[in-house]
C-alpha positions, 0 to 999 in steps of 0.5 A: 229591490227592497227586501221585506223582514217580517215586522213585529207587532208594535214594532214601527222601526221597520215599514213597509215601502211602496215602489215607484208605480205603486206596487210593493218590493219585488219580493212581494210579487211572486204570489198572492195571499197566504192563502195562495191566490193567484199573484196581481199582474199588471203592475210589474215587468216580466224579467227581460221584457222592459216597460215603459213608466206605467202609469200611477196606481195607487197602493191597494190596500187588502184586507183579508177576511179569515176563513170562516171557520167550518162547522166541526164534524161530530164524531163517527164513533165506530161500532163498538162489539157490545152495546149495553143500554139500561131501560126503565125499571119498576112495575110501570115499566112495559118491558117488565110487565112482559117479563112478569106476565112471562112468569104468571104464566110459569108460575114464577113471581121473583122480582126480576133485575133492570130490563136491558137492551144489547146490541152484538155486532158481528162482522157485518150484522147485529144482534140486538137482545133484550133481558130482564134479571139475566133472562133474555126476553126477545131477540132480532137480528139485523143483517143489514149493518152493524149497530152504533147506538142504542137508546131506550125508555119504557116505551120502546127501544130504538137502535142506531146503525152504521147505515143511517138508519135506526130500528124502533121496537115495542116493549114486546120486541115487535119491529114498530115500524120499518127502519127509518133513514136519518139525515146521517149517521147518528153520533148522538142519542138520547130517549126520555119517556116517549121522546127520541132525540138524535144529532147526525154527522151533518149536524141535524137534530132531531126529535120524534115523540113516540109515547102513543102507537100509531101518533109518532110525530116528528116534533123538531128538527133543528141544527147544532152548526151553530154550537160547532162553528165560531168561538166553539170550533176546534181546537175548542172543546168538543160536544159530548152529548145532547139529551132532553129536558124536562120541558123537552128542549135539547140540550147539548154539553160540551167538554168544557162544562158548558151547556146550551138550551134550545129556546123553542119561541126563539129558534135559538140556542141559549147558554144556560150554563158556563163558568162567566162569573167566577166572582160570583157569590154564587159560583162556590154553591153551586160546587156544593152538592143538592140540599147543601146550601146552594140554590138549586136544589139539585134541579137540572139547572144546578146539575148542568152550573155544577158540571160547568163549576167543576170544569172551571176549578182548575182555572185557579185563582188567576180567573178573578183577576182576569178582569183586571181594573175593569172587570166588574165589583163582585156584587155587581157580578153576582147581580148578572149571574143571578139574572142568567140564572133565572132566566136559564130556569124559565127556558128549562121551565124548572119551577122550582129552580126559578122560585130559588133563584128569584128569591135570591135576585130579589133579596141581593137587590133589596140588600143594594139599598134604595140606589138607583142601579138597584130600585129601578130593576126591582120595581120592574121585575115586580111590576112584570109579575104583576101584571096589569090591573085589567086588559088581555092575559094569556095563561100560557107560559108563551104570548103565541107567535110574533106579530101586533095582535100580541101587543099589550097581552100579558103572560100570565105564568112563568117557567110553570109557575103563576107570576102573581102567586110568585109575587105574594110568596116569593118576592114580597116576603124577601123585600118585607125582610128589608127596611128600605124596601118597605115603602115598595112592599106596600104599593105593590101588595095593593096593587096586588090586592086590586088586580086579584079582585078583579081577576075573579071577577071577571071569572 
């Protein structure tokens, strides 16, 4: 028998030997994989049960596939004592209006403070109150569990039980609806105008549109697994959020700064925000608050690579040189980060972002000079906002659903924005502020010309 050491890595001085028969060391025999298999028979003998030669069999080489790593459970947050939730203030908001037509009626006409929503968990019930400038509008109380979460907008109220359900109010503190069973117990919420979103336990998304009585949908269900498995699973940061954007997609955060967009058309989630290009020459203005020269201006993109940048300052000056002799020159860099960011714009459908962005991609590649790295990806982004000369367009920011009949339609808008009037105000003026772009200035401004000529003929 041949006793088996552990064998560093790199190291070759000590290797493994086969023992007659095939197998390995006796040593080897008691047990399977670290996993705890079961142990191989076959090739051995039972102690006092000697065995005649067996016969050959060739070492078996086994590859152990990791376990895959689970989906990361989201946290069961236990009910706290009070919850407290701002609701939408001002004199559009409903549950204002009920207040103040409250005080026409007393004769009181004082500007009243933000409404608030309350959630006050006794020992086996809630009691969930409403009040505006400290005057308590309306109350209920739900008998059947304890409140975990609560939301609200100035359309309604939605409050989140340890039971897996959750009760929807009227401004007017009517129950809306029954209370409605979720998938699991709610450990994310979020509201935004008439829309809801919720993340369970089992990692469900959520999202009803509740804007008009009487129309509430359901207008997507999706999973986070994706996000909690992987690369993101634990000990990875966690996920601290998920909220909607103005486009309406969810967007979950992490710990970590990172950020992920639900890409409607793709069924995918996008990371729309992270700190990949620390090399950057836009990385140190996106640190920078709204108006202070970074390009965001202070749109959703740039709050979500600000909360990313702010993460990654404690990297250190380590991280641009993480790359070593192959990482990528810092222009270069730049280049890739603008190119995301652009695109992380048209997927939170920021118009005024992708015009900022778009304005600074296609300044850096004009300032590459007429090489070939560079002039090929100008000509195509202006080609792609142009559009064709004649033939089929959609106005809509989307081509419609997949398939042949889609073949050779142009999209006519982008993030909200029209690509041939982002073409004359955004794009031509940065490549006319460059010398060796003017000969490209003037091909696509004709181009352009005959495209809109035929455009309103057509009309």
């Amino acid at each position: 028998k041949r006793r088996l050491e552990p064998t560093p890595v790199g190291d070759t001085s000590k290797r493994v030997h086969a023992a007659p028969g095939g197998g390995f060391g006796g040593e080897l025999s008691r047990g399977g994989d670290s996993r705890g298999a079961a142990p191989s028979h076959g090739a051995f003998a039972a102690p006092g049960h000697p065995q005649g030669p067996p016969a050959f069999v060739p070492p078996t080489l086994m590859m152990l596939a990791p376990i895959p790593a689970g989906t990361a459970p989201l946290p069961a947050m236990a009910p706290l004592p009070t919850l407290h939730c701002q609701l939408d203030g001002g004199e559009s908001d409903p549950f204002a209006a009920v207040a103040a037509a409250d005080d026409a009626d007393a004769g009181e006409f004082s500007r009243r403070g933000p409404t608030m929503l309350e959630a006050r968990n006794a020992e086996k019930h809630c009691d969930v109150v409403c009040s505006s400038g400290g005057t308590t509008r309306w109350t209920d109380r739900c008998p059947d569990a304890r409140a975990t979460h609560i939301a609200g907008s100035k359309q309604f109220a939605a409050v989140f039980f340890e039971n897996g359900t959750v009760q929807l109010y009227t401004p007017a503190g009517r129950r809306a609806m029954p209370p409605l069973v979720l998938p699991g117990r709610a450990a994310f919420v979020s509201a935004d105008g008439g829309r809801l979103v919720a993340v369970t336990g089992d990692c469900s998304l959520v999202v009803w549109e509740l804007g008009v009585p009487g129309e509430e949908t359901q207008t997507m269900r999706e999973s986070v697994a994706p996000l909690l498995t992987g690369p993101r699973a634990p000990p990875a940061p966690p996920m601290v959020g998920v909220r909607l954007a103005k486009c309406g997609s969810p967007v979950a955060q992490f710990a970590d700064g990172h950020a992920y967009a639900f890409h409607s058309r793709l069924k995918s989630w996008a990371r729309v925000a992270d700190h990949s290009f620390p090399r950057s020459e836009f990385t140190t203005r996106l640190r920078l608050p709204p108006g202070a020269g970074g390009g965001g201006h202070g749109g959703e993109l740039h709050a979500l690579q600000v909360a990313a940048a702010r993460s990654a300052v404690g990297m250190g000056p380590s991280a641009l040189l993480s790359g070593g002799a192959g990482a990528p020159a810092p222009r270069r860099e730049t280049g890739r980060h603008l190119e995301c960011l652009l695109a992380s714009a048209e997927i939170l459908g920021s118009k005024h972002e992708y015009r900022a962005w778009l304005r600074a991609y296609v300044r850096h590649l004009a300032a590459e000079g007429p090489e070939e790295q560079s002039a090929v990806p100008l000509r195509e982004l202006c080609v792609s906002l142009l559009g064709p000369l004649s033939g089929p367009v959609d106005a809509g920011d989307s081509a419609g659903e997949g398939g042949s009949g889609n073949a050779g339609r142009w999209v006519a808008t982008v993030a909200g924005a029209e690509k041939r009037t982002l073409l004359r105000e955004v794009v031509l003026p940065a490549l006319a502020a460059n010398r060796a772009s003017q000969r490209l200035v003037s091909e696509i401004d004709e181009l352009l010309v005959v495209a809109e000529k035929r455009a309103a003929s057509a009309e």
